[in-house]
N, C-alpha and C positions, 0 to 999 in steps of 0.2 A: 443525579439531583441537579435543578436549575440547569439541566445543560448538560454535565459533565460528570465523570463516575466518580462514585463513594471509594470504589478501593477494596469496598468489603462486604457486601452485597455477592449473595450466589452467583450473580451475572457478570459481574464485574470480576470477581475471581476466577473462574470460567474462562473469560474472555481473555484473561492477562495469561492464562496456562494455556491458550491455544486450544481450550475444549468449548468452547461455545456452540452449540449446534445449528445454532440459525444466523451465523458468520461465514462463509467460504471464504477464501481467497485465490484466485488463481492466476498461475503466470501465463501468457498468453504467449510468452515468449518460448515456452517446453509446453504448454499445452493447448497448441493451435488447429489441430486439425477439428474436421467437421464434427466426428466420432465425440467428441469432448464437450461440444458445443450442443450435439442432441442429449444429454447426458445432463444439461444445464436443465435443458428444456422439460425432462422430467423429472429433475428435481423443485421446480417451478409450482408444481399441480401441488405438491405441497405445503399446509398451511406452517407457519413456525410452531417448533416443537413447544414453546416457550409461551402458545395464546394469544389470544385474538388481540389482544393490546401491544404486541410485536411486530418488531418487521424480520422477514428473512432478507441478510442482505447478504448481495455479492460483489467483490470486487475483483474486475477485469487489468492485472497490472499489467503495463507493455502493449495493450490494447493494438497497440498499432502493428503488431506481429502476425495477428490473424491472419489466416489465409483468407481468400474471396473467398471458398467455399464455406469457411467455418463463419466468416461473416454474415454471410446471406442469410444460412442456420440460427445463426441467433437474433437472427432481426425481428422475424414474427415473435419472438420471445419478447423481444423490446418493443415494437410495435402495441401487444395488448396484454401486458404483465398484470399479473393479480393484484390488490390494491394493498398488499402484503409484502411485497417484494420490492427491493431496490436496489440498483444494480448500477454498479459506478466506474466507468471505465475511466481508466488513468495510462497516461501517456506523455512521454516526453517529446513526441510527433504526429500533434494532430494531424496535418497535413497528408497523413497519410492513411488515414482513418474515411472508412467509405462513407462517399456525402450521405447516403443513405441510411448509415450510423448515428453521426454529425446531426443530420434534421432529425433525427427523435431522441435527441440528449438538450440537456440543460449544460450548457459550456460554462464551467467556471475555469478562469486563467490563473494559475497562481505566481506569485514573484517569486526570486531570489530574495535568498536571505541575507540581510546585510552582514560583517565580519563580527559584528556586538551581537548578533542574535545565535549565529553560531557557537562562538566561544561560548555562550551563556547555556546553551544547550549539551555542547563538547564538556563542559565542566560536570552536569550531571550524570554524565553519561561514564566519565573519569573518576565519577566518586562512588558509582552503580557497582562498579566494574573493580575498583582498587587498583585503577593506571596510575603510573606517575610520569606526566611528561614534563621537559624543561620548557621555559614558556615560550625558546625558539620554535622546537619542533611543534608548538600549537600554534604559533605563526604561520610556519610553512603550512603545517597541513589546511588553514582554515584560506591562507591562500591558493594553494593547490585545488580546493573543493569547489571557489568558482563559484560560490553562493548556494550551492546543491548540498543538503547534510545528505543524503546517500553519499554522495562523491566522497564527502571526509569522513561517514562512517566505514566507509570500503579501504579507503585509504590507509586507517586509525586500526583498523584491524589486520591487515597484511605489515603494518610495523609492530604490532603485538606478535605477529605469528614470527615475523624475520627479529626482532629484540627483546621480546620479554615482557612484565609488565612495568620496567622503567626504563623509561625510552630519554635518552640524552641526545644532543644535536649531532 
């Protein structure tokens, strides 16, 4: 609704349980060979399960792990995808993504998070969860993260796994 999910709509509950059918996600980082990537390509001729007022989308994480070959394979994919499909690769090193890739994507940059946007986000995530941290160790961690919430979600979780779910300094 205006933008952004209800919560409680079939779609949206679906979507939050990892069962949305016209969602993929894949790591590019364990699933980079070519074989993966033709595999895309026929799942593509598919319209969304979900009707012509959908999109099927996929996301490419780690993008930049692809091998040449599995890249080249998904280019004609990217080149003339159906007007259904959207396909969003994410990477933390464009630079390394073939220009050939690069020239048929829409490059959006995104910042780092400032340490206010973090905390604000690490607090929901704290009360999602029933963490209790002292509000040293959410210091550290949110300087350790570097601006990256992956970094302090990865971080915030190998301290639950090594302390428990209250974490003192």
């Amino acid at each position: 609704q205006d933008g952004g999910p209800c919560f409680k709509c079939s779609h949206c509950l679906a979507f939050g349980a990892g069962r949305y059918p016209d969602f993929v996600e894949l790591d590019a980082a364990s699933s980079r060979r070519i074989d993966d990537f033709r595999e895309i390509r026929d799942q593509v001729q598919y319209p969304p399960l979900e009707g012509s007022d959908y999109f099927k989308v996929f996301v490419i994480d780690e993008a930049h792990m692809l091998t040449k070959e599995a890249a080249n394979a998904f280019l004609k994919t990217l080149e003339e995808p159906p007007p259904y499909m959207v396909f969003i690769l994410a990477t933390t090193e464009p630079e390394k993504l073939l220009p050939t890739l690069i020239s048929r994507c829409l490059r959006l940059d995104f910042e780092l998070l400032n340490p206010g946007q973090v905390r604000q986000r690490l607090q929901v995530v704290l009360e999602g969860e029933g963490l209790h941290l002292e509000s040293g160790v959410l210091d550290k961690l949110i300087q350790r993260g570097l601006g990256g919430m992956r970094n302090v979600l990865t971080a915030l979780e190998q301290l639950v796994q090594f302390c428990g779910q209250e974490v003192t300094l």
